[in-house]
C-alpha beads as a LAMMPS data file, in Angstrom:
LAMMPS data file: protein, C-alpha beads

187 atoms
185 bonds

1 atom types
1 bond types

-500.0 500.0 xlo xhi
-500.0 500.0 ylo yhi
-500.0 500.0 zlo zhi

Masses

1 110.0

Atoms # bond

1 1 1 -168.613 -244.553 250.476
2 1 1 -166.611 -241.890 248.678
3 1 1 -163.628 -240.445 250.073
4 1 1 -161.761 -237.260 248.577
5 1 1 -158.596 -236.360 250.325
6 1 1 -158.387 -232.538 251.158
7 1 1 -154.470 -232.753 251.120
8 1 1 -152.062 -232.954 248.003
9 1 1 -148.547 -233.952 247.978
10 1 1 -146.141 -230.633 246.192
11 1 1 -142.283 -229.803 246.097
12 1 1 -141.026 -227.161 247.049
13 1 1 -137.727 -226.281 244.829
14 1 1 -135.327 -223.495 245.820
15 1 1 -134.205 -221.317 249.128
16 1 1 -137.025 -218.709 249.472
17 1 1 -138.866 -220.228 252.727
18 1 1 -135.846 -221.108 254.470
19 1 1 -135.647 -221.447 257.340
20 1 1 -138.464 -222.563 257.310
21 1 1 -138.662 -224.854 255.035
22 1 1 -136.249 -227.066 252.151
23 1 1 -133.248 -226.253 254.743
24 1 1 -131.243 -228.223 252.354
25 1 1 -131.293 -225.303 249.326
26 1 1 -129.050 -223.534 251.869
27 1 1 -126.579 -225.631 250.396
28 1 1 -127.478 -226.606 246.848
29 1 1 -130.808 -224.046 245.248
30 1 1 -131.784 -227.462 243.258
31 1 1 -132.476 -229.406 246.566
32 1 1 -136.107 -229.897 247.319
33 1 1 -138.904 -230.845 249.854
34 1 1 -141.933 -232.717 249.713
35 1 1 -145.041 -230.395 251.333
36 1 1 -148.463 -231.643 252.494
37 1 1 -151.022 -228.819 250.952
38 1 1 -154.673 -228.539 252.485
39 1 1 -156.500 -227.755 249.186
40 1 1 -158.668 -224.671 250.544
41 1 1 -162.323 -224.631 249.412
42 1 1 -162.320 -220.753 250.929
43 1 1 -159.007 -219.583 250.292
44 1 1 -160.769 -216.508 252.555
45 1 1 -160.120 -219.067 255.182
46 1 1 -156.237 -217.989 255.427
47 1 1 -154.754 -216.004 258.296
48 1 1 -152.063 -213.986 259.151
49 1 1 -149.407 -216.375 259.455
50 1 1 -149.783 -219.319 257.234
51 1 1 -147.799 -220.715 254.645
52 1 1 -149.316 -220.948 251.545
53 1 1 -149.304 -222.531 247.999
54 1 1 -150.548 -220.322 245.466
55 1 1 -150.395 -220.014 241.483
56 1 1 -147.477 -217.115 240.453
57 1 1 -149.691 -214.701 239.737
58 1 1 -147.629 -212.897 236.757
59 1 1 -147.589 -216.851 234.919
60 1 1 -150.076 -218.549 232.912
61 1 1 -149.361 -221.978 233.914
62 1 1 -151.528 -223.532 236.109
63 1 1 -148.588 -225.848 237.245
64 1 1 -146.513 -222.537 238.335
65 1 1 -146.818 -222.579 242.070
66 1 1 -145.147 -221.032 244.842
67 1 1 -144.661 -221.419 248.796
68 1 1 -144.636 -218.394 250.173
69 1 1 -146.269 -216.689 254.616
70 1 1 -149.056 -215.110 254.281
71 1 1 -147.963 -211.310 256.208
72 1 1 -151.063 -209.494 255.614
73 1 1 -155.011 -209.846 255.176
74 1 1 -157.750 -207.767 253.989
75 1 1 -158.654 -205.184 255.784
76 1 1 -154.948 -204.742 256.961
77 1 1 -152.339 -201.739 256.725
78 1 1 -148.495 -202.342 255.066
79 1 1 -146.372 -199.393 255.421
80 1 1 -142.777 -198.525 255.070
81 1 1 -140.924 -195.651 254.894
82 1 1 -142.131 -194.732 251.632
83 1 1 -145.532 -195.664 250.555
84 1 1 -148.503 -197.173 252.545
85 1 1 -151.087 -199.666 251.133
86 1 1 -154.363 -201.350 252.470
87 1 1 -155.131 -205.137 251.493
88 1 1 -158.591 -205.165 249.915
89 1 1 -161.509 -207.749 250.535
90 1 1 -160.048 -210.422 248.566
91 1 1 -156.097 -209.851 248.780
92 1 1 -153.475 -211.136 251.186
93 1 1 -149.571 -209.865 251.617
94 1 1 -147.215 -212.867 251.037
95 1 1 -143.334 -213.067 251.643
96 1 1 -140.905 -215.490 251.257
97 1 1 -139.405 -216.286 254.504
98 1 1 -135.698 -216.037 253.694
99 1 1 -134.759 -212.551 254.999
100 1 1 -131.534 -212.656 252.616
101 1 1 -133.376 -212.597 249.186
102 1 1 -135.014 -209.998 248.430
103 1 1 -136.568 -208.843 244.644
104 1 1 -135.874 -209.506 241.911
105 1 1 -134.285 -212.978 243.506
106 1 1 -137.199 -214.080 244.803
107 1 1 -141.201 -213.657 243.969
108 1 1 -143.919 -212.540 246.613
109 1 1 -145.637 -209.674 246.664
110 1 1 -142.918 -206.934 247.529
111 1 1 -142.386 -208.033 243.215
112 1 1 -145.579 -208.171 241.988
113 1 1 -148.346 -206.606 244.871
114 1 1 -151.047 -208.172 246.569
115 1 1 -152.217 -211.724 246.075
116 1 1 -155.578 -212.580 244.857
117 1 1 -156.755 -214.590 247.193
118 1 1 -158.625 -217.103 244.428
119 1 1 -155.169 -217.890 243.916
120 1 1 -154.438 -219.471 246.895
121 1 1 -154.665 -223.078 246.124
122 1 1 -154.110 -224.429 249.799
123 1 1 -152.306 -224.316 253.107
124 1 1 -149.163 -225.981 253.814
125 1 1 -148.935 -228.172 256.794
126 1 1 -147.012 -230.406 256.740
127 1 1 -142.882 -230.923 255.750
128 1 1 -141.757 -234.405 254.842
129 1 1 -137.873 -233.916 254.409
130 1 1 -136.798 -237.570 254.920
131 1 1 -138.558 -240.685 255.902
132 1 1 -137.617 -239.817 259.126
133 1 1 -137.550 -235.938 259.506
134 1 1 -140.391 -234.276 259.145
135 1 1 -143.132 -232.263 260.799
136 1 1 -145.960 -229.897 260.773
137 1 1 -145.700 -226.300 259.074
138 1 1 -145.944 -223.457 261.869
139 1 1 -148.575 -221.286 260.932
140 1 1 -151.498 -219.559 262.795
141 1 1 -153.038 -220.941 265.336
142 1 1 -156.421 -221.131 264.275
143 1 1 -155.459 -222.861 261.411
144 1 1 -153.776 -225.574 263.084
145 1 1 -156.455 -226.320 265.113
146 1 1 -158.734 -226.380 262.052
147 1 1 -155.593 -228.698 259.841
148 1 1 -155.206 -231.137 263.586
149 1 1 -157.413 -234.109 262.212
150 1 1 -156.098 -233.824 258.507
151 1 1 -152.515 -234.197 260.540
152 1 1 -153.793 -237.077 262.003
153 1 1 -155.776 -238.679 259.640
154 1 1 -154.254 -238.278 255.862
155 1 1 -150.475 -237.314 256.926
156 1 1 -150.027 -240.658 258.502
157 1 1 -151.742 -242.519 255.236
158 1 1 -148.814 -240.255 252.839
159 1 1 -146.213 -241.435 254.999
160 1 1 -147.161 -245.251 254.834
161 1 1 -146.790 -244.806 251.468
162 1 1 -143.426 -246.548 250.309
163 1 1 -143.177 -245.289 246.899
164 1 1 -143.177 -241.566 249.020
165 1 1 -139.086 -241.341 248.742
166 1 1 -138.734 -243.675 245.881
167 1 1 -136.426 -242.643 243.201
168 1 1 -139.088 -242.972 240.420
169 1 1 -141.181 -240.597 242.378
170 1 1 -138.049 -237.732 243.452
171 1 1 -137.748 -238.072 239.480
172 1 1 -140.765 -237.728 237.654
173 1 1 -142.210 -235.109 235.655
174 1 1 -144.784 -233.081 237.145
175 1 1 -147.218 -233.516 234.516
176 1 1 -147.252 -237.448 235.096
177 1 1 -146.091 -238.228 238.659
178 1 1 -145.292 -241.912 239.458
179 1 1 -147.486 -243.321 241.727
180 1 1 -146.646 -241.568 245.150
181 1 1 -145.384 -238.669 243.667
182 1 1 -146.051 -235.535 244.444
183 1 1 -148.772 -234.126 242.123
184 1 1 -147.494 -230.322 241.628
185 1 1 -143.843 -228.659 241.657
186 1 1 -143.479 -225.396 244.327
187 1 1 -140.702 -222.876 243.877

Bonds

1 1 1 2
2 1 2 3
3 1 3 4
4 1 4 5
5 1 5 6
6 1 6 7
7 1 7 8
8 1 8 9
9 1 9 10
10 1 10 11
11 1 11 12
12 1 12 13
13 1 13 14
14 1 14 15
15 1 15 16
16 1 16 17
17 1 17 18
18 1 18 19
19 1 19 20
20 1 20 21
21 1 21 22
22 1 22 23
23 1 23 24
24 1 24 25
25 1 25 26
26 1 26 27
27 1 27 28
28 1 28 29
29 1 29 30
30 1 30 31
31 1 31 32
32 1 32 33
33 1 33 34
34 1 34 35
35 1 35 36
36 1 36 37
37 1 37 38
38 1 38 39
39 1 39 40
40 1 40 41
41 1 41 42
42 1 42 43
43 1 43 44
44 1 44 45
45 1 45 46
46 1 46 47
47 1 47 48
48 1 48 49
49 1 49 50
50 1 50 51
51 1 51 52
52 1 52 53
53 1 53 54
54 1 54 55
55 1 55 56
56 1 56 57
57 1 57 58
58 1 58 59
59 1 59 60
60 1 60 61
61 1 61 62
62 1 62 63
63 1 63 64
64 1 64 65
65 1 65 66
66 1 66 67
67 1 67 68
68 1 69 70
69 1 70 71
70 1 71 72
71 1 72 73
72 1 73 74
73 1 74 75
74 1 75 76
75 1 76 77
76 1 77 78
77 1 78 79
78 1 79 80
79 1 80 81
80 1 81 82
81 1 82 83
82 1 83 84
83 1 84 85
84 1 85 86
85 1 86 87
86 1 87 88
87 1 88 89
88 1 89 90
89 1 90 91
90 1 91 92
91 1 92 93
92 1 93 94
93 1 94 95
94 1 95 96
95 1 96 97
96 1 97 98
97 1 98 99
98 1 99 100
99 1 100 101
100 1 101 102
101 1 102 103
102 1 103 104
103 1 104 105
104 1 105 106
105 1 106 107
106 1 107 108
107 1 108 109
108 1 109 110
109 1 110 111
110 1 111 112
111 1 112 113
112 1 113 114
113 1 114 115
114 1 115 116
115 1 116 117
116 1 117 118
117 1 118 119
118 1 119 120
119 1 120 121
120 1 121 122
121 1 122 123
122 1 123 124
123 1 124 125
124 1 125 126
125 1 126 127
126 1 127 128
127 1 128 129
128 1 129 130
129 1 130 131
130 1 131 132
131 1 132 133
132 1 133 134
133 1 134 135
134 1 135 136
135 1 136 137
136 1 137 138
137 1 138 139
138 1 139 140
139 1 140 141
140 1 141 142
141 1 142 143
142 1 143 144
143 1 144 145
144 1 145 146
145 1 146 147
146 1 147 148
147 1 148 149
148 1 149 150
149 1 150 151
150 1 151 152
151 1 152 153
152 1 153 154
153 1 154 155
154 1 155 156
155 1 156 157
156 1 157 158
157 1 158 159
158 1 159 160
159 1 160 161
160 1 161 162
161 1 162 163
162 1 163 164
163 1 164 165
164 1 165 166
165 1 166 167
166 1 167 168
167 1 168 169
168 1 169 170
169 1 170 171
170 1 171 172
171 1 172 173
172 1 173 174
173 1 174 175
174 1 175 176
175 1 176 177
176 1 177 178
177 1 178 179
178 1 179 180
179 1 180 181
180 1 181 182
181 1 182 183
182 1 183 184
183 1 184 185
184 1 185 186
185 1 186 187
């Protein structure tokens, strides 16, 4: 029998999702946090809510991803005091969840406009910040209930892995990981 896992192992480098997330870049920008990404057959499949890895859509390299909440969906209105815009079929509103930063220090869409959603690569749900901190992503709730067996199921076989927090794998180069290592590099 063949078995394809539907997560992925990223990190997440840098400050923009704090709180929520990598609470350590409050300290040091260079500090980062192993994710557990749903890989999305139906990136449609996102809701208002979720955190999301998706390829920077303004960079050519398929290894350029970034973590950001997913604010608004198609269909949906995004005003402020100036302009007003409605998501198309097929776009989504993402923000980095660190009110602080703001463009050009960090990337979502208030920089470069409504996401694609074919760019969505998956859903984040899970945060492994040690071996022993670490927790699901809060997102919508529909999603969770559709990511509750992957939390049960493939989460627990990631964290019985011991080369997880090895120092080969903190260390290696995204375009070979170490065995255990994460296979893609967030910002």
């Amino acid at each position: 029998m063949f078995y394809a896992r539907a997560t992925e192992v990223i990190r997440m480098v840098g400050p923009s999702m704090l709180p929520t997330l990598n609470r350590k870049a409050a300290d040091s920008a260079a500090e980062s946090e192993l994710l557990v990404m749903r890989r999305l057959r139906t990136p449609d499949s996102v809701a208002r809510g979720d955190v999301v890895a998706f390829t920077h859509p303004l960079q050519l390299a398929e290894d350029s991803l970034l973590v950001r909440r997913v604010l608004g969906v198609p269909g949906d209105v995004l005003a402020d005091e100036e302009t007003e815009l409605q998501l198309q079929e097929g776009q989504c509103w993402v923000v980095a969840d660190n009110e602080a930063l703001r463009p050009p220090h960090v990337e979502d869409s208030r920089s470069f406009g409504p996401l694609t959603l074919r760019d969505i690569q998956g859903r984040v749900i899970y945060a492994i910040r040690t071996p022993t901190d670490h927790g699901p992503v809060e997102g919508s709730a529909e999603s969770a209930a559709a990511d509750a067996p992957l939390l049960d199921v493939e989460v627990g076989d990631i964290l019985a892995d011991p080369e997880l927090f090895s120092e080969a794998a903190a260390e290696a180069p995204m375009d070979a990981p170490a065995e255990g290592a994460p296979d893609k590099q967030a910002g």
